[in-house]
N, C-alpha and C positions, 0 to 999 in steps of 0.2 A: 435886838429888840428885847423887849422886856413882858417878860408873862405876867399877865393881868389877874393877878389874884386878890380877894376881896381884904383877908388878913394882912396880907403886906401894903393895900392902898391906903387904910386906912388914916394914916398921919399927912398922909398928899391929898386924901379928900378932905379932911378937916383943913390945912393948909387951902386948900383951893375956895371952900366953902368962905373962911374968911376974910379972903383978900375977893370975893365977886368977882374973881377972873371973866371975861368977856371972852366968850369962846368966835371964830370966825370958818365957816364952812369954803375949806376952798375948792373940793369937791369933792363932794358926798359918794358916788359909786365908786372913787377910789379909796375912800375914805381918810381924807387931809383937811386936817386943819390947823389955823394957827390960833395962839395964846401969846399973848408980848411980847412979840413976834420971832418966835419958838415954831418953827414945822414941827404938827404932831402928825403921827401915820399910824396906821390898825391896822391887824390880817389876822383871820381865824388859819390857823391848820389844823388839822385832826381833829377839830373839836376844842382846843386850847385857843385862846387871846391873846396876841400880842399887843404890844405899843411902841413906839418910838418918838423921842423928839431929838430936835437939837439942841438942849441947853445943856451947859456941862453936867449935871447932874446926873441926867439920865445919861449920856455917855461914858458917864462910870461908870453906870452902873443900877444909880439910884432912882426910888420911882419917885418922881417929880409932880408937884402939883398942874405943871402943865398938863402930864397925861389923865392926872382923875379926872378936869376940867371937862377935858375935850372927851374923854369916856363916855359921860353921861352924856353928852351933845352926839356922839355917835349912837351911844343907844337910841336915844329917839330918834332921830335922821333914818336909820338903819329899819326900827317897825314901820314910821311912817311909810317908806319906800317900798317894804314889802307888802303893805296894805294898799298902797297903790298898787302893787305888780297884778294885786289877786284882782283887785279893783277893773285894772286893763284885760287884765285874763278872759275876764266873766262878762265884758263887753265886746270884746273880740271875737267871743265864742257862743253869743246868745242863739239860740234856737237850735243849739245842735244836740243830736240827741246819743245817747251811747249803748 
């Protein structure tokens, strides 16, 4: 996997910006998706970001605009879902008092 760092994306987010890659959620609580039909994958540990896809690139090594693509498409997937969780939470739990 590949750590997601802002100074090293930035020549794959420009890459990805200008080709309008069409990002595809193929499931968001695992967090996977595809780009031109490239499996991308995300996982925090410690605090640090991963990526992963399958195009040769990134299996070298390199960060690939498939992962900037699908980056930002996890970012929002990822708040939206947490704002639902709080959303279910606070419905789940009306009237209770602490």
């Amino acid at each position: 996997m590949l750590k997601l760092e802002a100074d090293k994306m930035q020549k794959a987010i420009e890459r990805a910006k200008a080709e309008h890659l069409k990002v595809r959620i193929i499931n968001a609580a695992k967090r996977e998706y595809e780009v031109k039909g490239y499996f991308i994958r995300f996982a925090v540990n410690g605090g640090e970001k991963f990526g992963s896809c399958t195009c040769k690139g990134a299996r070298a090594g390199y960060m690939c605009k498939h992962v900037a693509a699908a980056a930002q498409a996890n970012i929002m997937v990822q708040s939206v879902r947490e704002e639902a969780d709080r959303i279910d939470f606070m419905a789940r739990n009306v009237g209770w008092m602490i």
